[in-house]
LODRENGU-812468 format. One line per 2 residues: number of its first residue (from 1); their letters; for each residue x, y, z of C-alpha. Coordinates in steps of 0.1 Angstrom, whole numbers. Example, Ala and Ser with C-alpha at 12.3 -4.5 7.8 and 13.67 -1.06 7.14 Angstrom:
<nodes>
1	as	123,-45,78  137,-11,71 $
</nodes>
This chain:
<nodes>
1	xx	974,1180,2183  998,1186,2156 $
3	xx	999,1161,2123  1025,1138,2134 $
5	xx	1013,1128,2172  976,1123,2148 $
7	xx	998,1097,2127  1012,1083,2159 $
9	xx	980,1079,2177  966,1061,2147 $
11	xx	993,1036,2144  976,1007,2150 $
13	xx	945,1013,2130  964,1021,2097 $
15	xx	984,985,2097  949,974,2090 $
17	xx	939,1001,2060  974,998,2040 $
19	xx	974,966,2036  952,972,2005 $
21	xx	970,991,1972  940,984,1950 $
23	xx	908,1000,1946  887,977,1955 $
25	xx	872,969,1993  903,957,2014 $
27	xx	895,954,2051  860,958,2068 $
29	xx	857,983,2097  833,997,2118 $
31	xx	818,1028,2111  832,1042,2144 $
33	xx	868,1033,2134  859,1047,2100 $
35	xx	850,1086,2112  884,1084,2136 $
37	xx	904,1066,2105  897,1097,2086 $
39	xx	931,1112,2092  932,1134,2067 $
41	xx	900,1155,2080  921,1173,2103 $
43	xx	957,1167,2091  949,1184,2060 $
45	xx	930,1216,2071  897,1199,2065 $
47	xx	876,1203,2096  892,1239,2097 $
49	xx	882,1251,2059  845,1238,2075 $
51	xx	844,1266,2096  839,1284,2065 $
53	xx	821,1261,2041  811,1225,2036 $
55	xx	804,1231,2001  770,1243,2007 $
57	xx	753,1245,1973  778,1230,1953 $
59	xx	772,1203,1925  796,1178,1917 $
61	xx	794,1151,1892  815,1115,1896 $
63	xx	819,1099,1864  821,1062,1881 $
65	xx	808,1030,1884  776,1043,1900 $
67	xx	768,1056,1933  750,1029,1951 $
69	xx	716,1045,1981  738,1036,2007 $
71	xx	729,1053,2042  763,1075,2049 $
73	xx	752,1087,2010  716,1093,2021 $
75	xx	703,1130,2004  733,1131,1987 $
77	xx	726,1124,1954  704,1147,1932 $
79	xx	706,1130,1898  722,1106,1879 $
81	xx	722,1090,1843  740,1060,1832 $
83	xx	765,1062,1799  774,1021,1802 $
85	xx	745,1010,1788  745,981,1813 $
87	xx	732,1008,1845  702,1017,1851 $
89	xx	685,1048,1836  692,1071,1873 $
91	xx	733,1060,1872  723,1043,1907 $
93	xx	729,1008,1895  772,997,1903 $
95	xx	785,986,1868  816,969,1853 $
97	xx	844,949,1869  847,973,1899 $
99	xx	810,982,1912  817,994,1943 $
101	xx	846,1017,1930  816,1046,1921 $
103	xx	803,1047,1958  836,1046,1977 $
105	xx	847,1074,1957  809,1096,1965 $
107	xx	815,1086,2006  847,1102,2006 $
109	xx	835,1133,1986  806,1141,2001 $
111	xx	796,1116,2024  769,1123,2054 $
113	xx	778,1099,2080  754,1080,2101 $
115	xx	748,1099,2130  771,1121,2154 $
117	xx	809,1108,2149  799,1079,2132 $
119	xx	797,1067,2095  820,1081,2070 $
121	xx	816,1120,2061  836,1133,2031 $
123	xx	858,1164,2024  827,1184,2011 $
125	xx	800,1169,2037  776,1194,2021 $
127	xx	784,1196,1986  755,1175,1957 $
129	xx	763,1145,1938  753,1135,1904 $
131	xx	758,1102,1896  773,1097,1863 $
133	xx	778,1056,1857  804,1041,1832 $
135	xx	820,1007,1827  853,1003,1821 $
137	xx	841,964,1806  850,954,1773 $
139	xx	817,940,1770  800,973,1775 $
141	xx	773,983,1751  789,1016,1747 $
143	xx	824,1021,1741  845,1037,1771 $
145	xx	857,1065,1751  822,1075,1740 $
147	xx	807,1068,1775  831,1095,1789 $
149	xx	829,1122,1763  786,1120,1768 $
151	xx	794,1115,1805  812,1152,1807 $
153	xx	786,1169,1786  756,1158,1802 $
155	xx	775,1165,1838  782,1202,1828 $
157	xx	743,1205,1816  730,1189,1845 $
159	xx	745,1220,1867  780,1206,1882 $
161	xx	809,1233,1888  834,1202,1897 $
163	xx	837,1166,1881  857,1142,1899 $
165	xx	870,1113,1875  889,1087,1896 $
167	xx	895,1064,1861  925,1061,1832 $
169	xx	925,1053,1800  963,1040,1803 $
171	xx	973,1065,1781  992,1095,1773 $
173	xx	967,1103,1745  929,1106,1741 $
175	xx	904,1105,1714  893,1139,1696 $
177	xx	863,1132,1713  873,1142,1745 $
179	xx	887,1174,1731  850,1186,1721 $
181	xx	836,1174,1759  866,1187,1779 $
183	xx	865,1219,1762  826,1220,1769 $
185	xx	838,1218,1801  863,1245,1800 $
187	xx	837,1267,1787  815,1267,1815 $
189	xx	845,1272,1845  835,1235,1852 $
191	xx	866,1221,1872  877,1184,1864 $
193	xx	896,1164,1892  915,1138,1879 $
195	xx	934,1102,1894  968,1099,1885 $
197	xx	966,1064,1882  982,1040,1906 $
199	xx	1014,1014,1897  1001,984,1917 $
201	xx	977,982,1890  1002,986,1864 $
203	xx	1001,1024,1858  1036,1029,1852 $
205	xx	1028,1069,1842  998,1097,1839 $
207	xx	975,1086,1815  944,1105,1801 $
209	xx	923,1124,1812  952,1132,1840 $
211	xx	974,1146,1807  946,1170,1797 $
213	xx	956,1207,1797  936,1226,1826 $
215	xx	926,1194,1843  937,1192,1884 $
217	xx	954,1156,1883  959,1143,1920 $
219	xx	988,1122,1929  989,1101,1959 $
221	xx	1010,1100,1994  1010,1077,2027 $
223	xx	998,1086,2055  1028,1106,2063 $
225	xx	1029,1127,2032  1052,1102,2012 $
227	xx	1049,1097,1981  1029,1065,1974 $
229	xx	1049,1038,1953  1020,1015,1948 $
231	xx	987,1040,1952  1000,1065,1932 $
233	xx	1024,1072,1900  1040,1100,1885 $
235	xx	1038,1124,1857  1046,1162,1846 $
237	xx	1009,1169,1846  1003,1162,1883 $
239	xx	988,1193,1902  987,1186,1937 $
241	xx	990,1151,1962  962,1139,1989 $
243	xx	961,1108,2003  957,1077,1987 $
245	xx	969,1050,2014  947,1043,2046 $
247	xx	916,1054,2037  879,1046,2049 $
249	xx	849,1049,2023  815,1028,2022 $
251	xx	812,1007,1997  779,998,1971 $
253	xx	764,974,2001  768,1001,2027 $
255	xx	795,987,2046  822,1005,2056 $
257	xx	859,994,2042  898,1001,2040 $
259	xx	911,1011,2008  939,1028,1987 $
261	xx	946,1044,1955  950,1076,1938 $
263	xx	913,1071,1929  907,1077,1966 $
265	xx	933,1106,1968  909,1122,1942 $
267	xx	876,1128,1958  898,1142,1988 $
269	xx	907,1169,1961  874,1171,1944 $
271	xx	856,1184,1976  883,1208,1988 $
273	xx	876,1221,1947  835,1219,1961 $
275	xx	850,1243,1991  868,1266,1977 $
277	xx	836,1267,1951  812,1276,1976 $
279	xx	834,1302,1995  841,1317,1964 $
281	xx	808,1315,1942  821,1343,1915 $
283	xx	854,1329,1909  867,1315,1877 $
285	xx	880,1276,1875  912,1289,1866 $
287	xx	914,1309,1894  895,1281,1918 $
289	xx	930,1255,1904  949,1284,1912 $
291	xx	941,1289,1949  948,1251,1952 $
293	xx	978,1250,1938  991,1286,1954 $
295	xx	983,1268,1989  998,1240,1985 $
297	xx	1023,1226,2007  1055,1220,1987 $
299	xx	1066,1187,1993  1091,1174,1965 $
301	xx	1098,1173,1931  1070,1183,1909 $
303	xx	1065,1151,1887  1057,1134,1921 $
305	xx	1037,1156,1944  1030,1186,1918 $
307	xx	1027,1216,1938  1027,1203,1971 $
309	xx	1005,1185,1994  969,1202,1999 $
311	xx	958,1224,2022  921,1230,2028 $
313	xx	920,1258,2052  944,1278,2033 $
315	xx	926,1274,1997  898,1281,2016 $
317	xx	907,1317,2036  942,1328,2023 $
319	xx	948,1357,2000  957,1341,1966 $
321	xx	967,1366,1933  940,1360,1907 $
323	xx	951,1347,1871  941,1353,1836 $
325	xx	940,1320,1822  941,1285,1839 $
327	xx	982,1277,1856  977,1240,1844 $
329	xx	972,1247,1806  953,1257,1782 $
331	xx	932,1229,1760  920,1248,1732 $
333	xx	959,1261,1727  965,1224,1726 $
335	xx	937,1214,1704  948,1246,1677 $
337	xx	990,1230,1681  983,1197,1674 $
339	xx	948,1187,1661  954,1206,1630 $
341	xx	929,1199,1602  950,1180,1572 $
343	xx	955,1204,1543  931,1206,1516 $
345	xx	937,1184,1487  949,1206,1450 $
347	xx	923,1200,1427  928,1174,1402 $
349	xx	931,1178,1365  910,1162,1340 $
351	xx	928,1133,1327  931,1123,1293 $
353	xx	958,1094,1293  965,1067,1324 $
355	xx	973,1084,1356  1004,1078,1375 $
357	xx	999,1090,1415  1022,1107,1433 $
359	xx	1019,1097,1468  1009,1129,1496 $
361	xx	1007,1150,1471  968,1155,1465 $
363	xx	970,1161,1430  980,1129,1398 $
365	xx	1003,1133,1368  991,1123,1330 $
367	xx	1013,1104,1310  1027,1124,1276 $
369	xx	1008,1131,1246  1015,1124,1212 $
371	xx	1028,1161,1206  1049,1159,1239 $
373	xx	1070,1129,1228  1077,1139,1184 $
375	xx	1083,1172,1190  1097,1177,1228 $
377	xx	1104,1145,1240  1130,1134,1211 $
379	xx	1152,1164,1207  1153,1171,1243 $
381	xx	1167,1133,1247  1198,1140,1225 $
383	xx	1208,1173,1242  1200,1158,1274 $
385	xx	1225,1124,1264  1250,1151,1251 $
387	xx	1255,1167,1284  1258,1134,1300 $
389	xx	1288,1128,1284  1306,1159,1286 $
391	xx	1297,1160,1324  1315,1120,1330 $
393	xx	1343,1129,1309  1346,1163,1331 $
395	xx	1347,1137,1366  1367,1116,1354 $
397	xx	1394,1142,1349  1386,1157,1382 $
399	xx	1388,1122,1400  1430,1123,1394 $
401	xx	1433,1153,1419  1411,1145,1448 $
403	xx	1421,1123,1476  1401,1090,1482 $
405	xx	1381,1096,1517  1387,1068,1531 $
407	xx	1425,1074,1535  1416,1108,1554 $
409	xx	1389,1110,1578  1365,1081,1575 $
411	xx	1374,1068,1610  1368,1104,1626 $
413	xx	1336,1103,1608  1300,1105,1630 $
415	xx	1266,1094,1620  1233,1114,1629 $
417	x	1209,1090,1623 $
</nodes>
């Protein structure tokens, strides 16, 4: 059945998932709705790619609000630490203002189901979870900028190949901090999957760690590979666009919701990265983004949809060209252009008279000595006066030949500034 009679047939059962545009649990379904709800299993190459791999062997880390033992998550998860300080110690425990955000985001991943077509099952059905847990709360222990940098570090040391971060900072920029953990990252081919961010919410553009160099930001579309207005936003960083409107996950109670958001759009990527992973074992991340990208159905302008809409059975068995270094950028480039250590201060001289600073300069200047002012000073403040004179005497002689601006060109005149 091709992907548009899929949309058609679904019709009815969509009007119920888009009416949410947060991240949070819209509608509730039943877990045989959820498994046919799961349009983008087939409309996206999924259940093809699984002919090859279902991301057998694969660890992935979700840096989230926890991943709650729900049943469609049952053997799932392998580990798990919590960063929040409000969690428990095995990341299991939801935290912060969205609880069940963590274990919507797993189901989608890497969910199991419940049994034979029923329960949700996610994009890498086989792939391993760690379960990383963070609060976005003010009132967190640990500051959110902190709990992410010891978040990545500990994922990449615990084993995972692929990190799916469905959170923003709301903003363009990030602390150093992150440079040292994403780089750690880099280091080990570990592939981070990153939400655009979605405008509902007030996202108006890509905001860290979606700007990272070498990190594969996911926009999000409808259900018929429009781009989302309200579950998605835009950027020049964007990668690649799933699905982010209509979707099915379970949430930290085990029940089994509607919801939308480029932080569902995510997960959708992050197993088609377990995939590819697993069918591929010996390849590079940069080369892992690259087959991604390089399959990619090309669906508008880049700032929108990035390279295109996914396509799982093609990252999964097309030929792709390998690369040399990572298409989406280069971090420690970035880090060398524009964290540049400040220059080292002149050494200053020992001072025998009040100082007077010079500001950004890094060294002072001494006030005259007594030599300085008798014997240099003095004379040099007559020959200095002397030419003074000579030189407004010379101007004012000059000024009876030149013609005042103001009656030549001061309307045609421009300002730079």
């Amino acid at each position: 059945m091709s992907r548009l009679r899929n949309r058609v047939a679904r019709a009815t059962a969509t009007l119920l998932a888009t009416a949410s545009l947060t991240l949070l649990v819209a509608t509730p379904a039943s877990a045989d709705w959820a498994r046919s709800a799961e349009y983008w299993l087939e409309d996206y190459g999924f259940t093809t790619a699984w002919n090859t791999t279902q991301g057998d062997g694969v660890i992935v880390a979700v840096i989230d609000s926890g991943i709650a033992d729900v049943p469609d998550l049952a053997g799932a998860v392998i580990g798990g630490k919590d960063f929040s300080g409000q969690g428990s110690e095995d990341g299991r425990t939801p935290v912060g203002p969205s609880p069940n955000h963590g274990t919507l985001v797993a189901s989608v991943l890497a969910g199991r189901g419940t049994g034979d077509g029923e329960g949700v099952i996610g994009t890498a059905p086989a792939a391993s979870l760690l379960s990383a847990s963070i609060s976005i709360s003010p009132e967190a222990p640990v500051p959110f900028d902190e709990q992410i940098a010891n978040a990545v570090r500990w994922s990449v040391d615990q084993g995972a190949t692929v990190i799916n971060m469905s959170v923003t900072r709301g903003s363009l920029t990030w602390p150093e901090s992150w440079d040292d953990a994403f780089l750690y990252a880099a280091e080990k081919e570990v592939v981070i999957v990153a939400a655009s961010g979605n405008r509902a919410q007030g996202t108006d553009e890509v905001g860290a760690p979606a700007t990272i160099p070498g990190v594969l930001t996911v926009a999000g579309v409808d259900e018929f590979g429009e781009a989302s207005w309200d579950a998605s936003t835009q950027g020049i960083t964007i990668a690649v666009a799933a699905p982010s409107e209509g979707l099915v996950g379970v949430n930290a109670n085990g029940r089994t919701v509607s919801w939308a958001g480029s932080s569902g759009a995510t997960p959708i990527v992050a197993g088609l990265v377990a995939l590819v992973r697993a069918a591929y074992p010996d390849l590079d991340a940069a080369n892992v983004i690259n087959r991604i990208i390089s399959t990619a159905t090309p669906a508008g302008d880049q700032a929108t949809f990035g390279y295109g809409l996914i396509n799982a059975a093609g990252a999964v068995t097309a030929d792709v060209a390998t690369v040399t270094s990572n298409p989406l950028g280069d971090l420690a480039a970035w880090v060398k252009m524009y964290r540049r250590a400040p220059a080292t201060a002149m050494p200053v001289p020992t001072i025998t008279s009040s100082p007077l600073p010079l500001p950004d300069r890094g060294f002072v200047f001494s006030g005259p000595t007594q030599f300085e002012v008798t014997r240099v000073a003095v004379p040099l403040a007559f020959a200095l006066g002397f030419a003074i004179l000579i030189t407004l005497g010379s101007i004012g002689v000059a000024r009876r030949y030149v013609v005042p601006r103001d009656s030549r060109d001061d309307e045609s005149s421009t300002s730079t500034n």
